[in-house]
PyMOL commands that place a pseudoatom at each C-alpha (Angstrom):
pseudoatom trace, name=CA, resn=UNK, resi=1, chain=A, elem=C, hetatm=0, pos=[-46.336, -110.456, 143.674]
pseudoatom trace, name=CA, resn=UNK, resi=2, chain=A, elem=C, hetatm=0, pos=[-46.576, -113.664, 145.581]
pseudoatom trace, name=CA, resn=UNK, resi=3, chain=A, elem=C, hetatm=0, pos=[-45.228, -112.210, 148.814]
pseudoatom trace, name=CA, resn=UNK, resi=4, chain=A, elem=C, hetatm=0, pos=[-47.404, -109.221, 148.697]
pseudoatom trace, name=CA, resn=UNK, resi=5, chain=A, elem=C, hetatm=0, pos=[-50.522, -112.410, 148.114]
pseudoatom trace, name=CA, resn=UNK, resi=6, chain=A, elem=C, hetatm=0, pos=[-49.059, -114.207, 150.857]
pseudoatom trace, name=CA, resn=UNK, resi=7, chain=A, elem=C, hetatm=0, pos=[-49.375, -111.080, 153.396]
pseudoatom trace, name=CA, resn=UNK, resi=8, chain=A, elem=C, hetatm=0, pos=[-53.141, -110.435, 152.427]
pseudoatom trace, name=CA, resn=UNK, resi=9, chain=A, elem=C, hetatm=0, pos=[-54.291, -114.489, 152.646]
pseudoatom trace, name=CA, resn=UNK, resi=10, chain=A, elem=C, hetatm=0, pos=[-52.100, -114.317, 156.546]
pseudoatom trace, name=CA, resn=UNK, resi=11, chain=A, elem=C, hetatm=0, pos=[-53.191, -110.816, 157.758]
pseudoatom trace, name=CA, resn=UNK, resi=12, chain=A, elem=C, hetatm=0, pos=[-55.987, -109.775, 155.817]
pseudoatom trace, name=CA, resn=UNK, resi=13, chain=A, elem=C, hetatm=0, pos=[-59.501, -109.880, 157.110]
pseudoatom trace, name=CA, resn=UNK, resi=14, chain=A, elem=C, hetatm=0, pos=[-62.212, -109.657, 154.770]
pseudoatom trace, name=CA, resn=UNK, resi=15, chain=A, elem=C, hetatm=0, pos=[-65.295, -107.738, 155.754]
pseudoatom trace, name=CA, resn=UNK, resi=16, chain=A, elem=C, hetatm=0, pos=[-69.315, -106.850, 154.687]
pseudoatom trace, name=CA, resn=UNK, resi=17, chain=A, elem=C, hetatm=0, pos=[-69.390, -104.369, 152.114]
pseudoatom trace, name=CA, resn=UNK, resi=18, chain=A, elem=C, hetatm=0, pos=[-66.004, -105.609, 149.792]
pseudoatom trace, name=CA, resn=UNK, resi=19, chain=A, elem=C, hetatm=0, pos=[-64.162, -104.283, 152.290]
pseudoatom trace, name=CA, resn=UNK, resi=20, chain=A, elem=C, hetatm=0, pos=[-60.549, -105.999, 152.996]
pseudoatom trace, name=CA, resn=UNK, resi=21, chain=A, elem=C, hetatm=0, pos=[-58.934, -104.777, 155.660]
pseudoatom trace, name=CA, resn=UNK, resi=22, chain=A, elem=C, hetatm=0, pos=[-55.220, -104.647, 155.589]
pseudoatom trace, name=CA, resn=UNK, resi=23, chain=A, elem=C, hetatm=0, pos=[-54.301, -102.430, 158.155]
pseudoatom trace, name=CA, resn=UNK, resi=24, chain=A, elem=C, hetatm=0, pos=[-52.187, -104.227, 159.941]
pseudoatom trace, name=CA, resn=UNK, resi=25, chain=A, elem=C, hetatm=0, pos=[-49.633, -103.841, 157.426]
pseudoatom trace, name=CA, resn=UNK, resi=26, chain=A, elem=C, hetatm=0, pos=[-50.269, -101.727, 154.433]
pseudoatom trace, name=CA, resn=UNK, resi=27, chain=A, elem=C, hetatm=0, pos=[-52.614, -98.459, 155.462]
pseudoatom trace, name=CA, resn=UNK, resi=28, chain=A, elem=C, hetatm=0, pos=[-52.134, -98.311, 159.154]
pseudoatom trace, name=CA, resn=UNK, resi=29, chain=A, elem=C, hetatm=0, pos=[-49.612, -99.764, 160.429]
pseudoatom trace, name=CA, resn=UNK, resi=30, chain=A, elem=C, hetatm=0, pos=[-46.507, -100.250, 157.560]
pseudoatom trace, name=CA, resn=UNK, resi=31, chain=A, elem=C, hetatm=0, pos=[-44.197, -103.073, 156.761]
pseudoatom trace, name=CA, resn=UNK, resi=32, chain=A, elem=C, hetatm=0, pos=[-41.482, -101.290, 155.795]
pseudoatom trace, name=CA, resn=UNK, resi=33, chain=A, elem=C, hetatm=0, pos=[-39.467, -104.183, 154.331]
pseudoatom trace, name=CA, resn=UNK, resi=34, chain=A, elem=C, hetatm=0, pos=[-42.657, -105.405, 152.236]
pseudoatom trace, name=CA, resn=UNK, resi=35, chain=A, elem=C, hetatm=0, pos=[-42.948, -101.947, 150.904]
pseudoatom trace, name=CA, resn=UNK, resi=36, chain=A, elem=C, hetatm=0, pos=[-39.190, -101.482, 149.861]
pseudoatom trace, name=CA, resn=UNK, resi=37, chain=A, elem=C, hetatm=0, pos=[-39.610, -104.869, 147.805]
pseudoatom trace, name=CA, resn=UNK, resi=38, chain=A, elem=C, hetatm=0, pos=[-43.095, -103.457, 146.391]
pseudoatom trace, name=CA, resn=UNK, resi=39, chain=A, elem=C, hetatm=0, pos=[-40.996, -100.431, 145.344]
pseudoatom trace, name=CA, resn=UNK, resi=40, chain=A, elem=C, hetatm=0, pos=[-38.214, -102.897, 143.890]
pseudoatom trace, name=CA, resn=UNK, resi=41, chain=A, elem=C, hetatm=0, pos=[-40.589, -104.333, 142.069]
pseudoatom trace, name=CA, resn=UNK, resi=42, chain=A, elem=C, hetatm=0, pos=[-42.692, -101.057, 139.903]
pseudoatom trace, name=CA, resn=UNK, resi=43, chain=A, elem=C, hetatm=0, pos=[-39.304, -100.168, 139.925]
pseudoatom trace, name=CA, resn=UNK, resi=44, chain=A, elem=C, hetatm=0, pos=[-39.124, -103.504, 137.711]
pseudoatom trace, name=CA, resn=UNK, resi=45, chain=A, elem=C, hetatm=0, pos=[-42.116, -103.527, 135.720]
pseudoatom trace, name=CA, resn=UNK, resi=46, chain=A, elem=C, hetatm=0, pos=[-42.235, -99.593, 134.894]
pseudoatom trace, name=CA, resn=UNK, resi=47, chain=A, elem=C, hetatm=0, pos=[-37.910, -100.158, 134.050]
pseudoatom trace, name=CA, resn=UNK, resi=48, chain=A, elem=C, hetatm=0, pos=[-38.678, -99.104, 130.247]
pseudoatom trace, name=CA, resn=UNK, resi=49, chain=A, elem=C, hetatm=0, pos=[-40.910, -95.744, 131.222]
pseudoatom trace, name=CA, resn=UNK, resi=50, chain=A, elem=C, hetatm=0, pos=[-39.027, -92.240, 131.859]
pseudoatom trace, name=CA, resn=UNK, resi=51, chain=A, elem=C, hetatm=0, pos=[-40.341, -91.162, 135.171]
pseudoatom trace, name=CA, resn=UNK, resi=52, chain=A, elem=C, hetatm=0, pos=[-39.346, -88.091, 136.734]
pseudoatom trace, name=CA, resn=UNK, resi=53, chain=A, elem=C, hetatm=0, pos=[-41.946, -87.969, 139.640]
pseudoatom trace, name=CA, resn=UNK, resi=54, chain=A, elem=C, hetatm=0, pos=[-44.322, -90.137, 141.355]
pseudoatom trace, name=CA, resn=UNK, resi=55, chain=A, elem=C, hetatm=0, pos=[-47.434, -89.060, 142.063]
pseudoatom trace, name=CA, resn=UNK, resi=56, chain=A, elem=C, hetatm=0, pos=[-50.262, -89.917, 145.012]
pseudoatom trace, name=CA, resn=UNK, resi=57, chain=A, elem=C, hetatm=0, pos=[-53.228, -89.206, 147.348]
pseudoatom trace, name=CA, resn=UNK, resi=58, chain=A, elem=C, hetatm=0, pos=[-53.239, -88.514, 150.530]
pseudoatom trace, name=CA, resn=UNK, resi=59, chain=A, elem=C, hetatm=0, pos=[-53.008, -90.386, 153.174]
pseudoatom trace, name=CA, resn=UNK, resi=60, chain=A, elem=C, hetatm=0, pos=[-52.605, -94.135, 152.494]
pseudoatom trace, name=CA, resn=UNK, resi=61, chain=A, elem=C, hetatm=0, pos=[-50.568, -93.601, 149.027]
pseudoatom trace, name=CA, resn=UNK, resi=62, chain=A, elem=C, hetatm=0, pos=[-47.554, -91.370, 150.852]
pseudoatom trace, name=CA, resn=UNK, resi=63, chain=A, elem=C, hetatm=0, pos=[-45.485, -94.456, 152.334]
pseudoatom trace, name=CA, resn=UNK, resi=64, chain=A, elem=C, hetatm=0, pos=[-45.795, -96.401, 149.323]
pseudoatom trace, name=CA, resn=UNK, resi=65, chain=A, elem=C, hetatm=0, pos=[-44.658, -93.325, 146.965]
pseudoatom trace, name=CA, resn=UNK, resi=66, chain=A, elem=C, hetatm=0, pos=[-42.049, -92.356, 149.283]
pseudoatom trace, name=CA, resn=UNK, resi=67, chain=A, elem=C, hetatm=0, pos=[-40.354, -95.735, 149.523]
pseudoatom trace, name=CA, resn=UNK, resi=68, chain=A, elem=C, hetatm=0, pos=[-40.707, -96.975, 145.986]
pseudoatom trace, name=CA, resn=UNK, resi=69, chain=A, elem=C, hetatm=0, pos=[-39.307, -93.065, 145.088]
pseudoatom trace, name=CA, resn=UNK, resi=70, chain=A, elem=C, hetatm=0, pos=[-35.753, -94.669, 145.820]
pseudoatom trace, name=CA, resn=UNK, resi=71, chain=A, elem=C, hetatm=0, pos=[-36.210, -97.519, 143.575]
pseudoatom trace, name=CA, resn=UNK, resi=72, chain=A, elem=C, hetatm=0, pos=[-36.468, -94.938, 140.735]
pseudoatom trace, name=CA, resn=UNK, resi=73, chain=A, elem=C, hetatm=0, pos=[-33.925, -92.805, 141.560]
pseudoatom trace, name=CA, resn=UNK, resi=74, chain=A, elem=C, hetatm=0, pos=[-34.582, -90.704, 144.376]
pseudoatom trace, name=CA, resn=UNK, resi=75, chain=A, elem=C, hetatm=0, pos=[-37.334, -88.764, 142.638]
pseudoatom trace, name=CA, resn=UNK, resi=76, chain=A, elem=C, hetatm=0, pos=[-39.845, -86.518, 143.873]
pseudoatom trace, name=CA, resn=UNK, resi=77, chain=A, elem=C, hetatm=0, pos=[-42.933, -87.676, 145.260]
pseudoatom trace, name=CA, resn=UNK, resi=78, chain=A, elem=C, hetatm=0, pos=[-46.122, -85.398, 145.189]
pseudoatom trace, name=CA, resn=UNK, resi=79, chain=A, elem=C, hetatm=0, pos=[-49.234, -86.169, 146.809]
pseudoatom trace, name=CA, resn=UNK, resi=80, chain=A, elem=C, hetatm=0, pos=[-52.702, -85.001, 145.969]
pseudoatom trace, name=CA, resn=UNK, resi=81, chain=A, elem=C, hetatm=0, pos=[-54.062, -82.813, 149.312]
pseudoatom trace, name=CA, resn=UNK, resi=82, chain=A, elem=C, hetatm=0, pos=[-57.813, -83.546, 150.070]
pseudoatom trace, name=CA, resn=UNK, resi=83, chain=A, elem=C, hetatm=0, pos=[-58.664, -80.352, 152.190]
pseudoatom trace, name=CA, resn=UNK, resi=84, chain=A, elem=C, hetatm=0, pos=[-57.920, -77.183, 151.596]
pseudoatom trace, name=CA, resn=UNK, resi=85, chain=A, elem=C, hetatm=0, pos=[-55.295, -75.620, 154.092]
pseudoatom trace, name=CA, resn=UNK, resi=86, chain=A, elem=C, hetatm=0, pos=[-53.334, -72.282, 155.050]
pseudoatom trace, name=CA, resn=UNK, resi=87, chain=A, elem=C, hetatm=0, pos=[-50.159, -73.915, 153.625]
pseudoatom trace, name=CA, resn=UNK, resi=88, chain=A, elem=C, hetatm=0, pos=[-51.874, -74.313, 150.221]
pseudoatom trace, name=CA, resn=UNK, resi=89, chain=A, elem=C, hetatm=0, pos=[-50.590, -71.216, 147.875]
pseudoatom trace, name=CA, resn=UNK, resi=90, chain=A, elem=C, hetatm=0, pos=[-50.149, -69.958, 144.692]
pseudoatom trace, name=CA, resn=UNK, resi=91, chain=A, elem=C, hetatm=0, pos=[-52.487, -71.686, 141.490]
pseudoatom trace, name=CA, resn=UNK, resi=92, chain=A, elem=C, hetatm=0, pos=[-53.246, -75.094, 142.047]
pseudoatom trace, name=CA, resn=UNK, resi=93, chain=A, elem=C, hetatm=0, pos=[-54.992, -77.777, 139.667]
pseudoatom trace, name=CA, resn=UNK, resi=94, chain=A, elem=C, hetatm=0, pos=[-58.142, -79.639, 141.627]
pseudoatom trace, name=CA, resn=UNK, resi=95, chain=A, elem=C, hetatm=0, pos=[-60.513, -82.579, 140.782]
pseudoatom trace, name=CA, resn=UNK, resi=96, chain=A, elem=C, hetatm=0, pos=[-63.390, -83.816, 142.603]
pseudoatom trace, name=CA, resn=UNK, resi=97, chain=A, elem=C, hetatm=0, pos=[-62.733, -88.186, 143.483]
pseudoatom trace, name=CA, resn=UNK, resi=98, chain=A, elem=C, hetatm=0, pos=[-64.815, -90.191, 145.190]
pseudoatom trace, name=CA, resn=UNK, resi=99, chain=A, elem=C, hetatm=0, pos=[-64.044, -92.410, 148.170]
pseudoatom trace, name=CA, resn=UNK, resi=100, chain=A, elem=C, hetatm=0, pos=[-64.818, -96.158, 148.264]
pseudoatom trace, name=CA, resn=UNK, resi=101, chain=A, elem=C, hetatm=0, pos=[-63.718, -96.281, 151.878]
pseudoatom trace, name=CA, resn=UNK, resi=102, chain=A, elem=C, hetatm=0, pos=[-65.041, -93.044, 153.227]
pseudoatom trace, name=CA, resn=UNK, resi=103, chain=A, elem=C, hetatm=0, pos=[-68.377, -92.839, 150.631]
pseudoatom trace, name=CA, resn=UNK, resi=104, chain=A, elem=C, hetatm=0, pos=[-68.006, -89.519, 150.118]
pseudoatom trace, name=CA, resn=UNK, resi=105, chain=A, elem=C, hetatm=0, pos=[-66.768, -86.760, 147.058]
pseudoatom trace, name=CA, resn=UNK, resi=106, chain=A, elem=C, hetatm=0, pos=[-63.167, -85.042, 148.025]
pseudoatom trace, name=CA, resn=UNK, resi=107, chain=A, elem=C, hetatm=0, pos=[-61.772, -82.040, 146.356]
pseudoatom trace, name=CA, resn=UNK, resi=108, chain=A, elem=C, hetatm=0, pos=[-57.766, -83.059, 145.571]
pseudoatom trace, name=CA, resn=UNK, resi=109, chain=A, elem=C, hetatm=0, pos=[-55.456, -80.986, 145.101]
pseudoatom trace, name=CA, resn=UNK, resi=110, chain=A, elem=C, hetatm=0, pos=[-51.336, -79.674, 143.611]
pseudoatom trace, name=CA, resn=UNK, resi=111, chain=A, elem=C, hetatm=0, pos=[-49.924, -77.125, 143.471]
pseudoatom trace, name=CA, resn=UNK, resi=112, chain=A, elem=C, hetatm=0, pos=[-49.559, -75.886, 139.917]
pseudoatom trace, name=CA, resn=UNK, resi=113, chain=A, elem=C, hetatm=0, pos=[-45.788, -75.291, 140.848]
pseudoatom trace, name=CA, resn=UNK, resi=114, chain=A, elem=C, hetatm=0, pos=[-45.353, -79.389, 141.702]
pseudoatom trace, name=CA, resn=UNK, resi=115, chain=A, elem=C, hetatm=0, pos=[-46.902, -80.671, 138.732]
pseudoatom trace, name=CA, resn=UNK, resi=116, chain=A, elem=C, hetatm=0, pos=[-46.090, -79.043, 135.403]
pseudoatom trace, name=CA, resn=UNK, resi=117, chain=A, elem=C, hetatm=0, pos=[-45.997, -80.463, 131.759]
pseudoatom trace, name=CA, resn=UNK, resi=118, chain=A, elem=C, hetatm=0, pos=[-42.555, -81.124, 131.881]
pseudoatom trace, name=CA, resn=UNK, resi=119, chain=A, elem=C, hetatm=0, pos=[-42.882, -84.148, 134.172]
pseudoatom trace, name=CA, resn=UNK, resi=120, chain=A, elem=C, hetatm=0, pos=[-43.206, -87.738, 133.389]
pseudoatom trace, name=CA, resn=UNK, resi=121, chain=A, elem=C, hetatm=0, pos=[-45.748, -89.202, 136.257]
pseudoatom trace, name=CA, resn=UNK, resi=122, chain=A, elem=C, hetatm=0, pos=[-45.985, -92.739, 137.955]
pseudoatom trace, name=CA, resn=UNK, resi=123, chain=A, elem=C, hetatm=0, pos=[-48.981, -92.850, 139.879]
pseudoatom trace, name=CA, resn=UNK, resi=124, chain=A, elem=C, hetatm=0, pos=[-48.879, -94.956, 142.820]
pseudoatom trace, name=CA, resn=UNK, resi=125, chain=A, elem=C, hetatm=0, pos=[-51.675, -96.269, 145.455]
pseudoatom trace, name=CA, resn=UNK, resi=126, chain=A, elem=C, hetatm=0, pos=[-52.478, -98.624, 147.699]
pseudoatom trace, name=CA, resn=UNK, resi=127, chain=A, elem=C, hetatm=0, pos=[-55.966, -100.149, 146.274]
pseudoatom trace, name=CA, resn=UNK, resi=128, chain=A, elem=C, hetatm=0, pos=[-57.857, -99.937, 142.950]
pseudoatom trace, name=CA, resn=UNK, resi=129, chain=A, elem=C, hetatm=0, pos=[-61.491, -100.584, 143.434]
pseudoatom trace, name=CA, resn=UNK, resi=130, chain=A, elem=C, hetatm=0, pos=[-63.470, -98.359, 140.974]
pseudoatom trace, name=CA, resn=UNK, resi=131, chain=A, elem=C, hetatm=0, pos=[-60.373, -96.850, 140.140]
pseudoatom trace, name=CA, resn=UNK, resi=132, chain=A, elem=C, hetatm=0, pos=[-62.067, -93.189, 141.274]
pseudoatom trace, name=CA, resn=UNK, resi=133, chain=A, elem=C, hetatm=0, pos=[-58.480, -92.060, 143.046]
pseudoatom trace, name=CA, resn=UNK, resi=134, chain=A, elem=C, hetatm=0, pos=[-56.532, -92.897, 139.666]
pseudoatom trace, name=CA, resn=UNK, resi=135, chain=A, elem=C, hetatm=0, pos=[-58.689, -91.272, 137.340]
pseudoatom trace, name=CA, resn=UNK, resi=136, chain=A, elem=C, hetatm=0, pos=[-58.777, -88.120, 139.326]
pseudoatom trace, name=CA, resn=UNK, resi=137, chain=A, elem=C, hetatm=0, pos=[-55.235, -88.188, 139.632]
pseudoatom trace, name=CA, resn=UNK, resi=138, chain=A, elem=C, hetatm=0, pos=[-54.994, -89.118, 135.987]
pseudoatom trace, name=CA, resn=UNK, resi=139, chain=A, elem=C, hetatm=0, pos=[-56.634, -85.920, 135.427]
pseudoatom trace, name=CA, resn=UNK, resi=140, chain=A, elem=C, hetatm=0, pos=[-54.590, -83.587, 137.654]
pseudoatom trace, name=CA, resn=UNK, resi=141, chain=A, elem=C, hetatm=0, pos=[-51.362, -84.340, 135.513]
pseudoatom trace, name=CA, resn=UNK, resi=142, chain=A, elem=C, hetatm=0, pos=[-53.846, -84.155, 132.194]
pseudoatom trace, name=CA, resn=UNK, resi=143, chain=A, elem=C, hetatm=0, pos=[-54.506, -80.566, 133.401]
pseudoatom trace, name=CA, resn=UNK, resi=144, chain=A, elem=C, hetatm=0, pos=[-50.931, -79.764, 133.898]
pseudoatom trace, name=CA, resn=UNK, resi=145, chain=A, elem=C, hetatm=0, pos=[-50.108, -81.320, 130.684]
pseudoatom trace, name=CA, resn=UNK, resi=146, chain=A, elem=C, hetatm=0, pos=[-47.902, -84.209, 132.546]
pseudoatom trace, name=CA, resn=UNK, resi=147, chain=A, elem=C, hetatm=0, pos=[-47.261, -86.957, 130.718]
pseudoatom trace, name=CA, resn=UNK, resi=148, chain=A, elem=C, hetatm=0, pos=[-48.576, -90.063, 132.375]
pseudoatom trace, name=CA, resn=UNK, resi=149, chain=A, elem=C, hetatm=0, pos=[-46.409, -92.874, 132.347]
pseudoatom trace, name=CA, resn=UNK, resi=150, chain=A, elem=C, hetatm=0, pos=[-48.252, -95.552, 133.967]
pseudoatom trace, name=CA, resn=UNK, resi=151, chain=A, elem=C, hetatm=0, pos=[-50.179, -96.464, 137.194]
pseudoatom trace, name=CA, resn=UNK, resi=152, chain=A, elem=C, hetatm=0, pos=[-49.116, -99.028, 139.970]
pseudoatom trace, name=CA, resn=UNK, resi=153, chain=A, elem=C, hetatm=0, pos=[-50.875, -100.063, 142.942]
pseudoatom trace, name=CA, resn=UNK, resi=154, chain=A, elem=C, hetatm=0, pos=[-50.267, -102.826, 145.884]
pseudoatom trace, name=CA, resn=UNK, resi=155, chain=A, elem=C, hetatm=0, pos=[-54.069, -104.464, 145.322]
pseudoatom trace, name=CA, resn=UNK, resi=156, chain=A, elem=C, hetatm=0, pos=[-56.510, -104.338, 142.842]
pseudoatom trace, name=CA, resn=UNK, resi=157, chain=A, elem=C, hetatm=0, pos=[-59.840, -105.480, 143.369]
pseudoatom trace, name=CA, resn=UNK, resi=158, chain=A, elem=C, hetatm=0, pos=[-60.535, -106.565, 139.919]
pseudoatom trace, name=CA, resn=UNK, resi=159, chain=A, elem=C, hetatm=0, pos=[-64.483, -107.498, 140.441]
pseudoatom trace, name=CA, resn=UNK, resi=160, chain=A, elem=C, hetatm=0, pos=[-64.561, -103.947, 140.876]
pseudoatom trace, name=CA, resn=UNK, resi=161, chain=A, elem=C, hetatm=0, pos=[-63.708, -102.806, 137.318]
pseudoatom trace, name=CA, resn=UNK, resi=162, chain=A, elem=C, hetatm=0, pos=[-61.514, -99.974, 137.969]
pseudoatom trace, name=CA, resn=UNK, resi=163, chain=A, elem=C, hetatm=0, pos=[-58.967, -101.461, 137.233]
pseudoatom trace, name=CA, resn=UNK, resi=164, chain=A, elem=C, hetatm=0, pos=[-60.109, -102.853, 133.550]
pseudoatom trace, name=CA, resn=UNK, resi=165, chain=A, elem=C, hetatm=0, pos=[-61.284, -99.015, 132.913]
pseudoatom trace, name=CA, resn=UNK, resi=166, chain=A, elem=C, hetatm=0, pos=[-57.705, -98.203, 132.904]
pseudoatom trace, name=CA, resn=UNK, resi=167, chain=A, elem=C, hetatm=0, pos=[-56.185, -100.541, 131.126]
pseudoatom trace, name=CA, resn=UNK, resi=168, chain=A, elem=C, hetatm=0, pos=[-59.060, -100.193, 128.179]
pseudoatom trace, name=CA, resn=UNK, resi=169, chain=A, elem=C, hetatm=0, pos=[-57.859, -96.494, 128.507]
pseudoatom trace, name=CA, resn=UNK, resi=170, chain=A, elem=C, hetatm=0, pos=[-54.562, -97.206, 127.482]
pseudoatom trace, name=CA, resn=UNK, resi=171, chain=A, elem=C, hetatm=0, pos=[-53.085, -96.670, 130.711]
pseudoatom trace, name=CA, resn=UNK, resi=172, chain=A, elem=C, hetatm=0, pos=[-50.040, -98.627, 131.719]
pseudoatom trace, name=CA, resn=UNK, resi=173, chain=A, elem=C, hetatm=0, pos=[-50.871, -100.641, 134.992]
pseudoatom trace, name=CA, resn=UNK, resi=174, chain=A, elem=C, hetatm=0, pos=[-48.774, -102.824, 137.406]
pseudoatom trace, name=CA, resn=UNK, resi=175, chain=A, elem=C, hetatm=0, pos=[-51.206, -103.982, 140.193]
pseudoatom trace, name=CA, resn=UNK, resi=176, chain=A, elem=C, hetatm=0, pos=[-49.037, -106.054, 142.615]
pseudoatom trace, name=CA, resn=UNK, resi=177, chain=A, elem=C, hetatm=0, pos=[-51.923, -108.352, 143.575]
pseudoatom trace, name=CA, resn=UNK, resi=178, chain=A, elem=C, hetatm=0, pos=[-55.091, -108.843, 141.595]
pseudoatom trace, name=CA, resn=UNK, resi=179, chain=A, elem=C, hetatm=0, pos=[-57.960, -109.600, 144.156]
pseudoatom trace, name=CA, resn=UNK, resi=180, chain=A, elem=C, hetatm=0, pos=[-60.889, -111.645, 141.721]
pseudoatom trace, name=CA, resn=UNK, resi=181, chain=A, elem=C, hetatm=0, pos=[-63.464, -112.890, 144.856]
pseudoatom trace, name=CA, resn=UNK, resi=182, chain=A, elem=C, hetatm=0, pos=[-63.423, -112.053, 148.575]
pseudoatom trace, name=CA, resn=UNK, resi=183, chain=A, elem=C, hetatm=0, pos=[-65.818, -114.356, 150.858]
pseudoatom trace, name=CA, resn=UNK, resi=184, chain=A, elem=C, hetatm=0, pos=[-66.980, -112.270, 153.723]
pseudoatom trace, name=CA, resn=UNK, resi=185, chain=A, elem=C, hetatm=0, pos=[-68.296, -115.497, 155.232]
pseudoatom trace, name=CA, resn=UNK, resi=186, chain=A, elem=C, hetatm=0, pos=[-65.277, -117.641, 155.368]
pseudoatom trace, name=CA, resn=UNK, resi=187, chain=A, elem=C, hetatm=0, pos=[-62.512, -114.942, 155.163]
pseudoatom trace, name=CA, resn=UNK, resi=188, chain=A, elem=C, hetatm=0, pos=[-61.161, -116.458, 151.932]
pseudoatom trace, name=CA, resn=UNK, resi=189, chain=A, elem=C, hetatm=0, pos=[-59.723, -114.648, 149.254]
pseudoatom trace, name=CA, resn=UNK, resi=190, chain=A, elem=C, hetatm=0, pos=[-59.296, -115.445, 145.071]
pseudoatom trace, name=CA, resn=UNK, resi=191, chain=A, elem=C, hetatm=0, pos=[-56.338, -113.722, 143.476]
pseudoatom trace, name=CA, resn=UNK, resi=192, chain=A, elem=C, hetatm=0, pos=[-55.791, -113.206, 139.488]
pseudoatom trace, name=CA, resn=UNK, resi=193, chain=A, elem=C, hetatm=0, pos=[-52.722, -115.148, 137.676]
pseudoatom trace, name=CA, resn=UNK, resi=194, chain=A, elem=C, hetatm=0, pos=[-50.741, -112.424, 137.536]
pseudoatom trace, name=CA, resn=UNK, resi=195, chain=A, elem=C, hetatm=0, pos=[-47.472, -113.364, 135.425]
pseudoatom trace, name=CA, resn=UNK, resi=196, chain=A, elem=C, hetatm=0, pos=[-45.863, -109.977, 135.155]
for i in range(1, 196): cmd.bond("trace and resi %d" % i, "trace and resi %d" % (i + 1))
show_as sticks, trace
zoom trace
């Protein structure tokens, strides 16, 4: 998605570490208008999928889900909780995921009641490095017998692999921009042909 490309090579700032930081517009601060046209556009490339509920992880995935929810018809979003809290009740299905950004193992959660075999899931997040958040959320709606439909996300790291794990998986995914190379040293960033 070239104007998705455009925002990361103008307002992205590329740190130690793979780290790009993208704050000031995606996980921090939102662009609302950028995210309705990111929604218009899974809304595009998942058209031929049945999707009755999109699912995500807290925190950074809820704005995304939320606005690309109307795109598909108003459906429900769910997102994965990483602490446990007071509000939590009834059976719930858990995974452990890793963090990229935080380095450290979370416990996710849904409630059993919010994610049943009867639903048809679009997963939806803001990056794909290792692709640790997917697969945990992958296996959340594996547990509940959900049928996965597919997997989107706004960037992709793609020297990180996570990404090709899916797709060699079988897994339907529309990454929105395909990051290939990241200079920490001159701030530049190499994006994938991505003709979708």
């Amino acid at each position: 998605m070239k104007e998705l490309e455009d925002r990361i090579r103008r307002d992205g700032i590329v740190r130690a570490g793979d780290v790009l930081k993208v704050d000031s517009f995606l996980n921090h601060q939102i662009d609302v208008r950028l995210f309705n046209d990111m929604g218009a556009e899974w809304a595009r490339l998942f058209k031929d999928r049945h999707i009755t509920k999109i699912l995500t992880i807290e925190a950074s995935g809820i704005g995304i889900a939320v606005i690309a929810a109307q795109h598909f018809g108003n459906i429900p979003v769910v997102f994965a909780k990483k602490t446990e809290s007071i509000n939590l009740d009834g059976e719930q299905w858990t995974t452990k995921v890793y963090s990229f950004t935080h380095k450290a193992y979370y416990t996710v959660i849904v409630a059993k009641r919010f994610l049943t075999a009867d639903d048809h899931v679009l997963i939806l997040d803001d990056f794909l490095a290792n692709g640790a958040a997917s697969s945990g959320l992958i296996d959340l709606c594996h547990q509940a017998g959900a049928t996965v439909e597919g997997v989107g996300v706004a960037i992709e790291k793609g020297f990180q692999h996570g990404g090709d794990d899916l797709r060699r998986a079988g897994i339907e995914l529309h990454s929105l921009a395909i990051v290939d190379a990241m200079d920490e040293n001159t701030g530049a960033i190499t994006f994938r042909d991505n003709d979708e």
